[in-house]
C-alpha positions in Angstrom: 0.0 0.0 0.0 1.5 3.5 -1.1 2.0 5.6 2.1 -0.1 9.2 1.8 3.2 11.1 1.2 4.1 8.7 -1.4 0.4 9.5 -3.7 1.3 13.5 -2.8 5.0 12.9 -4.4 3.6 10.7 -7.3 0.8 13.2 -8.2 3.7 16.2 -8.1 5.8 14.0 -10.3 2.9 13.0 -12.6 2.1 17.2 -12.7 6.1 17.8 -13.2 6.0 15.6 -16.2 3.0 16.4 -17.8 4.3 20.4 -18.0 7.4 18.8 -19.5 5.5 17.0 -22.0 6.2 13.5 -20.9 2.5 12.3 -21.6 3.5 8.3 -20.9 5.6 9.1 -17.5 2.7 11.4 -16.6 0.2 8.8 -17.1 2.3 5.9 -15.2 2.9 7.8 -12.3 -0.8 8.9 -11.9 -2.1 5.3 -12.3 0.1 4.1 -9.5 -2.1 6.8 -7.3 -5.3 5.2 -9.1 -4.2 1.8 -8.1 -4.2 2.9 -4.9 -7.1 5.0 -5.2 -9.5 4.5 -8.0 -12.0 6.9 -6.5 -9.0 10.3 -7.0 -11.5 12.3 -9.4 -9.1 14.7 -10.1 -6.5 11.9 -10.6 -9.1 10.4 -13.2 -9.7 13.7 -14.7 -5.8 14.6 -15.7 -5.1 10.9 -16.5 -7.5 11.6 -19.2 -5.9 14.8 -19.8 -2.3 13.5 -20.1 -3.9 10.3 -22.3 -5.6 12.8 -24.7 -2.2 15.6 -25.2 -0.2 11.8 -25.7 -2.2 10.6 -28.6 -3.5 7.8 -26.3 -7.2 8.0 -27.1 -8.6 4.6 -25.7 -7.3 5.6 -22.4 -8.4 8.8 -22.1 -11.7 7.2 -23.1 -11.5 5.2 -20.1 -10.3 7.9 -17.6 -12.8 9.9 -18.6 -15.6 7.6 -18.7 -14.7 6.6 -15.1 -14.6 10.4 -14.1 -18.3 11.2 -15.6 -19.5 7.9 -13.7 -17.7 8.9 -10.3 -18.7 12.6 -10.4 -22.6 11.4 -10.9 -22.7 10.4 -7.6 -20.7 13.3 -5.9 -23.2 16.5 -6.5 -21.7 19.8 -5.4 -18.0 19.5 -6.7 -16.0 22.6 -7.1 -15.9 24.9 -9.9 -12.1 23.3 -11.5 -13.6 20.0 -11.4 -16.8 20.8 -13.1 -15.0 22.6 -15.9 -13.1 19.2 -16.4 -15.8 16.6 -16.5 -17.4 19.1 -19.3 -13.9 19.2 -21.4 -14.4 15.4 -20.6 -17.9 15.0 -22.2 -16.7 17.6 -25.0 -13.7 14.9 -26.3 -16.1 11.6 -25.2 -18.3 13.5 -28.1 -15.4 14.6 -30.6 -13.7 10.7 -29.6 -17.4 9.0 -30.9 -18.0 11.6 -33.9 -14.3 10.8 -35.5 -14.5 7.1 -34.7 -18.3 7.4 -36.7 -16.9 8.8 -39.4 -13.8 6.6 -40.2 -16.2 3.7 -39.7 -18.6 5.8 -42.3 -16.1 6.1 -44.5 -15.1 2.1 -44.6 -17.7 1.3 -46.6 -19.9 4.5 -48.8 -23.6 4.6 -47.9 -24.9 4.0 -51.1 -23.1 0.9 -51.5 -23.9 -0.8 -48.5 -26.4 -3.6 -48.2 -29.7 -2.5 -46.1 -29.1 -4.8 -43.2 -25.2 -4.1 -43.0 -26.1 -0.5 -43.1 -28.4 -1.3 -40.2 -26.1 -3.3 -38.0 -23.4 -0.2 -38.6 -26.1 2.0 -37.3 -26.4 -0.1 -33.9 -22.7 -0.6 -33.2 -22.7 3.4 -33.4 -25.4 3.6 -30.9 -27.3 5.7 -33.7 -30.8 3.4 -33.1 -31.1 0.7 -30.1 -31.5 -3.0 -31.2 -35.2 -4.0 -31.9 -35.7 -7.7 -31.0 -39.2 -9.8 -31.0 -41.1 -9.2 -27.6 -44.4 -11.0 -27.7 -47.1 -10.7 -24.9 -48.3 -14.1 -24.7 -46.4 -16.6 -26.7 -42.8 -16.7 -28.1 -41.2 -19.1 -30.6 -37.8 -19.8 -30.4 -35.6 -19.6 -34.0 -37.1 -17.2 -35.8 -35.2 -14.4 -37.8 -35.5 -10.8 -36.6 -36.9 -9.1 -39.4 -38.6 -5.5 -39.1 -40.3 -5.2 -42.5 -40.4 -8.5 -45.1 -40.0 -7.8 -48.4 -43.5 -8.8 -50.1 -42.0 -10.6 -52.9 -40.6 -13.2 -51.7 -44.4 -13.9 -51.0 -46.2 -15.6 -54.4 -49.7 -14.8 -53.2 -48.9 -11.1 -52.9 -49.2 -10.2 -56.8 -52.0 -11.6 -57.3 -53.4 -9.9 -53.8 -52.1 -6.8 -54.8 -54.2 -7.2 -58.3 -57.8 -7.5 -56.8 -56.9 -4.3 -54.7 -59.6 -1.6 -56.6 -62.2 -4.4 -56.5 -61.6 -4.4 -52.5 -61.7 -0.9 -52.5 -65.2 -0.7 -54.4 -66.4 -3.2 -51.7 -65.0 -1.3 -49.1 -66.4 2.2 -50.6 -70.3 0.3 -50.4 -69.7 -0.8 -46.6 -68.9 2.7 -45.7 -71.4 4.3 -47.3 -74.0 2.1 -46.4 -73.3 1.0 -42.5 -70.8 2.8 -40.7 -71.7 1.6 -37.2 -70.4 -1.7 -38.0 -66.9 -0.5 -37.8 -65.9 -1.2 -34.1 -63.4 0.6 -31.8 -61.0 -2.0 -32.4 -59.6 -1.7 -28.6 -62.4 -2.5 -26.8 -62.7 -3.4 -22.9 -62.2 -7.4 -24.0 -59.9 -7.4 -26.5 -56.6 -7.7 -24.6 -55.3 -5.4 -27.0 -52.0 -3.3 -26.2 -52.6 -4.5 -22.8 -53.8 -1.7 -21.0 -57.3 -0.8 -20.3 -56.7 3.2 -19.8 -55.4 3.5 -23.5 -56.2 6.7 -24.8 -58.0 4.3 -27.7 -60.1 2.5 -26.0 -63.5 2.5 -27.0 -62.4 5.2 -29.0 -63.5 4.9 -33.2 -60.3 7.0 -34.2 -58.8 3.7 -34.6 -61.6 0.8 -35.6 -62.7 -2.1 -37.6 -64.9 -3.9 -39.6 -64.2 -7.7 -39.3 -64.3 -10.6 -41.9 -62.8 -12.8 -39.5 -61.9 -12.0 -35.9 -60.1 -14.3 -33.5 -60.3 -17.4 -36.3 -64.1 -17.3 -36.2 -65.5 -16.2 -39.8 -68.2 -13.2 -39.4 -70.0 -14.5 -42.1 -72.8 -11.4 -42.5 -69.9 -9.0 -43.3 -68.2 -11.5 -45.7 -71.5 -12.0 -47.5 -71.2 -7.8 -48.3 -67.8 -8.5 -49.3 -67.4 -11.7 -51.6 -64.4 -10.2 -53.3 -62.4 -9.4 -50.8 -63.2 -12.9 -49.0 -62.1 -15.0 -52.1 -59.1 -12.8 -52.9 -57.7 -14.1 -49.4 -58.5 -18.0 -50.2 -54.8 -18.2 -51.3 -53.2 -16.4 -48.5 -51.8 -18.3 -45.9 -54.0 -17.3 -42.9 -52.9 -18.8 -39.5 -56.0 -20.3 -38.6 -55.9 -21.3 -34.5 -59.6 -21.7 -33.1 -60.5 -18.9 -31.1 -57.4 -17.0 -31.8 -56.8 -16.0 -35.5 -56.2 -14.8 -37.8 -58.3 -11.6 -37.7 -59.1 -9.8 -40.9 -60.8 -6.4 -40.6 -60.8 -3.1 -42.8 -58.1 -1.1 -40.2 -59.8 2.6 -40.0 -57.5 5.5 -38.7 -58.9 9.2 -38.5 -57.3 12.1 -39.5 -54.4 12.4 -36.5 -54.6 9.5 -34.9 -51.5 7.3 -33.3 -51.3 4.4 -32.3 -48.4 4.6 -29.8 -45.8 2.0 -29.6 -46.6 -1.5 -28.4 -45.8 -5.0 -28.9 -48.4 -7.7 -30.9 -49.3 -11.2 -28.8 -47.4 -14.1 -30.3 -44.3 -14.0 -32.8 -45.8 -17.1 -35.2 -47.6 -14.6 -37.7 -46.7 -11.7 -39.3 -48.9 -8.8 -40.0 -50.4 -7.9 -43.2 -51.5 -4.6 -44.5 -53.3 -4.2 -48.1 -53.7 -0.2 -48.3 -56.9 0.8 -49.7 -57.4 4.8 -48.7 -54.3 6.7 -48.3 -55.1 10.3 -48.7 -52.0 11.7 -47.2 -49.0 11.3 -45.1 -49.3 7.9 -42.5 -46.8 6.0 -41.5 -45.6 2.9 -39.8 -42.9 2.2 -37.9 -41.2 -1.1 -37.0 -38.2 -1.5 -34.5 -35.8 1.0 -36.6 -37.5 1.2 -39.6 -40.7 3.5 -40.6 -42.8 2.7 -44.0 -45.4 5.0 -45.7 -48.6 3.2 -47.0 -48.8 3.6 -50.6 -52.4 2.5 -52.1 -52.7 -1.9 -53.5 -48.6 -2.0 -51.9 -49.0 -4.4 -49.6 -46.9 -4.3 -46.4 -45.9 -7.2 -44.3 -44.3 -7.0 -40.2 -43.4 -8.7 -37.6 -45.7 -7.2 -35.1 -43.8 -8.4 -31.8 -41.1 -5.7 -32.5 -42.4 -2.8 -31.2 -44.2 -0.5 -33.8 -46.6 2.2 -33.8 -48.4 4.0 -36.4 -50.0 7.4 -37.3 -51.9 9.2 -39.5 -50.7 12.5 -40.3 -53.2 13.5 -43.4 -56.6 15.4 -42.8 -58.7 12.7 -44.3 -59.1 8.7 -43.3 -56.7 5.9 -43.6 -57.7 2.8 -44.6 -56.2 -0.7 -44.6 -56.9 -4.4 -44.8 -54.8 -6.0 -42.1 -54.8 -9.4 -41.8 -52.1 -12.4 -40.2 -50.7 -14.9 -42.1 -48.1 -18.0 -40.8 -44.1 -17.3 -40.7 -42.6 -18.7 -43.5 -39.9 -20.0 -41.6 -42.7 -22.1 -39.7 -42.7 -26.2 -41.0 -46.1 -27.4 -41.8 -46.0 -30.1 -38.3 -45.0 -26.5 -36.2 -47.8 -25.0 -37.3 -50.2 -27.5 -36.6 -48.5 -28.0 -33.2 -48.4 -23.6 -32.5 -52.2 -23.9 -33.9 -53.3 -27.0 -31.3 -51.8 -25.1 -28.2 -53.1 -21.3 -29.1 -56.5 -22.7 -29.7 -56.0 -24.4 -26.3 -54.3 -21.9 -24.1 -57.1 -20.5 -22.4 -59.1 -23.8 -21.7 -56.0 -24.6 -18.9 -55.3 -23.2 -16.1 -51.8 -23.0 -14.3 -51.4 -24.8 -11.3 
């Protein structure tokens, strides 16, 4: 253990040599007193002074880190040491601006792949890392993907074809009956998992169901035939008493859904746009899409995603689930059996 007159000497000595310009002797010398006594914030504070005048940037880094971390939990430090843990902060932020830009400059933007450019945008703390959070059911294995891109889908074309016929359909349900469209949180629904959400019960955000929780509403298929037999070839993931839900997704002018996480990660989430008169987005983990009318849009909904409506007129999509891809057929019988049995069991 270094006596007390032995950390005066070595911080005079570390002082003495920083003046002179010895940046490395400087540094020894003061982490022999940091050895001794890691909690010297004024030690920390000029070993990340002498680091940065050296050239020695990952230590400085560290020093200085350690300082900003000490000092937040020592409130009322004098003037001197205030003014250092700010020239601290000010080279922390000039240290992760040029190591952004060399990394930048590897590889230029415009040739980088989408999901490289992504994964460069996480290491740089520029957007956090979005992973699959379902409320009620997870399934190991599956890729992490925000957005899917719709053609690797064969029924989407085709989908994507009938899309002014759905709209006509849609156009007569509106005109004729607009109290069937629902508040589509409602007290029961379970959906977003709170019952104070600023939507519930509220028709900003509603629907009007062809199928809701797996069970066909067969009165409001019969007013759209279309619609219903343009989904026959779409891979719905059918689990009794639990999906898929298709529905006509209304959202008034201004509405937001805020962010929240969908129930189980074994479907993804379709949209078909039908009535985009402005500016409405969605956003998934990192990434935020703009309907465009007939493009159809496909999400995995257990990343967290919201979505608003920024035009002065309705915006109108049919959502509907379908089954991961990456599901076999035998898991999604077996994911089908147990959602359609979940609730008919109770824990012990």
């Amino acid at each position: 253990m270094t006596d007390a007159l032995s950390l005066t000497e070595l911080r005079q000595t570390a002082l003495a040599r920083a003046r002179s310009g010895d940046w490395s002797g400087a540094a020894a010398a003061l982490r022999t007193v940091l050895a001794d006594t890691p909690t010297d914030l004024g030690s920390l504070l000029l070993l990340g002074d002498v680091s940065h005048s050296g050239g020695d940037t990952p230590s400085a880094s560290d020093a200085y880190r350690a300082a900003l971390s000490l000092a937040a939990q020592a409130p009322n430090l004098p003037a001197p040491v205030q003014a250092g843990l700010q020239r601290a902060q000010a080279r922390l932020a000039d240290y992760a601006s040029d190591y952004a830009a060399r990394l930048d400059g590897l590889i230029p933007p415009q040739q980088r792949t989408a999901r490289f450019d992504q994964s460069l945008d996480i290491l740089l703390g520029r957007q956090p890392v979005y992973l699959q959070e379902p409320r009620r059911y997870y399934f190991p294995g599956l890729p992490q993907i925000q957005f899917y891109d719709p053609a690797a889908f064969d029924w989407v074309p085709e989908l994507e074809a009938r899309t002014p016929d759905i709209q006509s359909e849609l156009r007569a349900v509106l005109s004729e009956d607009q109290a069937s469209f629902r508040p589509y949180i409602e007290r029961t629904s379970g959906h977003l998992g709170g019952q104070d959400h600023h939507l519930l019960d509220n028709t900003d955000w509603s629907a009007f169901y062809l199928w809701k929780d797996g069970a066909k509403v067969e009165a409001n298929c019969a007013r759209c035939p279309v619609t219903t037999a343009a989904l026959e070839r779409v891979p719905l993931d059918f689990a009794e008493g639990k999906c898929p839900s298709v529905l006509f997704s209304v959202l008034k002018p201004g509405a937001h859904i805020p962010p929240h996480n969908g129930m189980v990660n074994t479907r993804l989430i379709c949209h078909l746009p039908l009535i985009v008169p402005g500016p409405a987005w969605l956003r998934v983990g990192s990434e935020t899409h703009h309907w465009q009318e007939g493009k159809i849009v496909i999400f995995d909904d257990t990343i967290e995603h919201e979505a608003k409506n920024e035009a002065d007129q309705t915006r109108i999509v049919l959502l509907f689930d379908i089954w991961r891809p990456e599901l076999t057929e035998q898991e999604r019988n077996e994911v089908a059996t147990l959602l359609g049995a979940i609730d008919t069991f109770s824990e012990s």
